[in-house]
N, C-alpha and C positions, 0 to 999 in steps of 0.2 A: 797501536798505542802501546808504548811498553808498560810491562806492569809495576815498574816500581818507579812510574809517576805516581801510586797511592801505595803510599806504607800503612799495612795495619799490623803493629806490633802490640805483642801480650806480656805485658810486664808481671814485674813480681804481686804488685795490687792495683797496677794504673794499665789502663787500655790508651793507647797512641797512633789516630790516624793521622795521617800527614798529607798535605796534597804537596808533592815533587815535579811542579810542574812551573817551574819561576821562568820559563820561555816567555810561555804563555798568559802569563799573569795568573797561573792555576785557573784558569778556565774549566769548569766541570768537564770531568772524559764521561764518555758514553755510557761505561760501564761502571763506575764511579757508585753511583745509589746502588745498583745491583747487589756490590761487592761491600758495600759500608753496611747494607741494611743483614747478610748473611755473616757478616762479623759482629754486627751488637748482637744477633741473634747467639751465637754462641757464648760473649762476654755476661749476655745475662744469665746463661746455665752454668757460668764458671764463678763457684763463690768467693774465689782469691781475689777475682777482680773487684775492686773498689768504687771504682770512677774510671771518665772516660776522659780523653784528650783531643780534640780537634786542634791541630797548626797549621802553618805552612810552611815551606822553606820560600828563601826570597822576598821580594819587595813589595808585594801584594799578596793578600792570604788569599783572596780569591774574585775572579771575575766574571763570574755571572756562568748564564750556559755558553758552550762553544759554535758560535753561529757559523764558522765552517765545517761542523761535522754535518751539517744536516744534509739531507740529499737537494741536488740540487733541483729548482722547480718544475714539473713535465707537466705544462698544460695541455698534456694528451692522457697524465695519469696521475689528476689531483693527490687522491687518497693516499699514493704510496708516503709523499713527504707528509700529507697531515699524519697519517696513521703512524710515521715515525714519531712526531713532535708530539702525539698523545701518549705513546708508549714513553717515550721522555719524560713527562710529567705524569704520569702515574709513577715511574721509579721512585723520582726526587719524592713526591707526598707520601709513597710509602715509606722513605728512609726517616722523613720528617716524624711519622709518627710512631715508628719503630724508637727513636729518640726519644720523643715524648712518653712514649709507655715503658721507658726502661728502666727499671727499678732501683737504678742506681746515677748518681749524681754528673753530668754531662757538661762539658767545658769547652769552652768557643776561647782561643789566646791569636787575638788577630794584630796585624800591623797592614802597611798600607790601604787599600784600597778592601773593599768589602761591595758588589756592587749586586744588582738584580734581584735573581731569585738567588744570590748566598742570603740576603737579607732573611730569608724564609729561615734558613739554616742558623742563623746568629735565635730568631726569633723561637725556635725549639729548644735552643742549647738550655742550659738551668743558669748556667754564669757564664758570663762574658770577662776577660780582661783585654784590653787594648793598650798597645802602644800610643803615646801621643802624636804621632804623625800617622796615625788609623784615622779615615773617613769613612763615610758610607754612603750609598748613591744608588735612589731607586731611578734607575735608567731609564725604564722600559718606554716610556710614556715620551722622553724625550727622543726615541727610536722609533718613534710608529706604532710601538705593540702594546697589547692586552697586557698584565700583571701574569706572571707565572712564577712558581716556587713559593706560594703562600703566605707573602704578605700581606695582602688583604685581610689575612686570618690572622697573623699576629699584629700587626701595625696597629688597627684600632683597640686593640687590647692593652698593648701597651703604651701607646702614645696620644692615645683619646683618636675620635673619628675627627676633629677637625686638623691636627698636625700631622694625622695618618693622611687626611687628603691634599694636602700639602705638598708633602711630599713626593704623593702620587702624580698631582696635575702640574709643578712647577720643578722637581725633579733637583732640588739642590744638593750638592756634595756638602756633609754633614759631617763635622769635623768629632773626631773622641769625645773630647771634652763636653760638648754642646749636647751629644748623642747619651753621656754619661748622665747631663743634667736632662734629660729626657725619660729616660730611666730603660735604655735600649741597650746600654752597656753597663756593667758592675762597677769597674774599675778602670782609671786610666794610672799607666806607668811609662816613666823615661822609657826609649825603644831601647836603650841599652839594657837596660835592667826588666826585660819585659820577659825574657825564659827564667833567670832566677824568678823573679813573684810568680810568673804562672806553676814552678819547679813549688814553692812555697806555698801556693793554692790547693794544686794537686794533691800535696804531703797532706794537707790537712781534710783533705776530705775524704784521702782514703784509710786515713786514722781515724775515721768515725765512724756510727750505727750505720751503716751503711742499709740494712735493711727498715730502720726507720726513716732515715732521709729517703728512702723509694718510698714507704709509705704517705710520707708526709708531700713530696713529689705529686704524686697522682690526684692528694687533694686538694693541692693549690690549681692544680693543670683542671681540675675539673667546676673549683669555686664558682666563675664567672656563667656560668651555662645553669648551676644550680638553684633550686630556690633554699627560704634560710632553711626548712623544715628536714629538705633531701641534705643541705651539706650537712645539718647538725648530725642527723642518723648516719652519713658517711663518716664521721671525725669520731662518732661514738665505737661503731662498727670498726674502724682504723684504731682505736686507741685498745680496744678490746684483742687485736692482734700482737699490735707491738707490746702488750703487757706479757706477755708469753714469750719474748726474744731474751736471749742471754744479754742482750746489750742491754735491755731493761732493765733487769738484776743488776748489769753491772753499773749503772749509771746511778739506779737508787743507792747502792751499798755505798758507791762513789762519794754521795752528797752526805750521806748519814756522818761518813768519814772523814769526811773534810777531803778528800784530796782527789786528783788529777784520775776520771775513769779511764780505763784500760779497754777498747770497745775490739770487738773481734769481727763486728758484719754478721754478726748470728743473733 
């Protein structure tokens, strides 16, 4: 697989992975989560960086995992191919929550298709924007197979346990808009105009507190699992740090003064 089917570019304050793989409808490559999760790992020690970017180039952002990589069946030596497809999904769930614990603001800008376990990956991102000719389409179930890349875990979270199973048992392609009114996606925009607003999305979030949207992050991604007594002492504990940030100072000074704060990620 060549390697610049995934671009991970380090911009001036924006991080940009790309999948370059419009052959294949970006089908995840092998080494794909490997390589994503050893790049947020660095974007998070780098304080220039802002925010993150997920795209694609081509007609579909992404298409599930790649069902020709795998080895092919040896009914004389099971384990070799399960032991691949589990080290597979340990990849993707570690990238998934490497994403989820990154302390800085994560962006899904999809068009075409979005299908399988990408769904796992839209459902870690922080925001979504999509093209209007973006769907989504949990496959697996219409294929034979088990749920992998973890939507089980976001799905009923975000879309209640009975339109999560919904979508699990009868498997419909789920247009932007409908997925928008859902609350799966942020934003839908003309596919013409879908890199300017995500170019426009991006600017804005790496012109903010960037270490309080990581803060404030972490307590959303942990609300649902908590009870009131643990979030309240988290948000108290959370407030008690970001009171300490220059963006704090800078944001109070901001309102005292009436005008537009100036935020630095510190």
């Amino acid at each position: 697989m060549s390697a610049d089917e995934l671009l991970l570019e380090l911009g001036d304050s924006i991080a940009t992975i790309t999948f370059n793989r419009p052959g294949k409808a970006n089908a995840i490559g092998v080494d794909w989560p490997e390589r994503i999760t050893r790049f947020l790992r660095e974007v998070e020690h780098r304080p220039e960086v802002r925010a993150v970017l997920f795209r694609a180039v081509g007609k579909h952002f992404q298409a599930g995992g790649d069902l020709e990589a795998q080895p092919p069946a040896d009914p004389a030596a099971p384990h070799l191919r399960l032991g691949w497809i589990a080290d597979q999904i340990q990849g993707w769930n570690v990238m998934l929550r490497t994403i989820m614990h990154l302390p800085k603001p994560v962006v899904a800008s999809i068009q075409g298709g979005t299908v399988g376990a990408s769904l796992g990956l839209l459902g870690a991102c922080d925001l979504v924007i999509a093209a209007d000719d973006a769907w989504l389409w949990l496959a697996q179930g219409k294929n034979g197979f088990t749920l992998d890349g973890m939507p089980s875990f976001f799905l009923p979270r975000l879309l209640g346990t009975r339109k999560a199973m919904e979508w699990v048992l009868l498997a419909p392609r789920v247009p932007a808009e409908e997925a928008r009114r859902l609350g799966l996606i942020n934003f839908v925009v003309p596919r013409a105009d879908l890199e300017a607003e995500t170019a426009k999305l991006m600017d804005e979030l790496a012109r903010g507190p960037t270490r309080a949207h990581g803060l404030n992050k972490a307590l959303v991604n942990a609300a649902l699992d908590n009870d009131f007594d643990t979030q309240a002492g988290s948000e108290m504990d959370t407030y008690m740090i970001g009171a300490q940030t220059n963006d704090w100072f800078e944001g109070s000074a901001a309102f005292r003064e009436k005008r537009a704060p100036k935020f630095t990620g510190t």
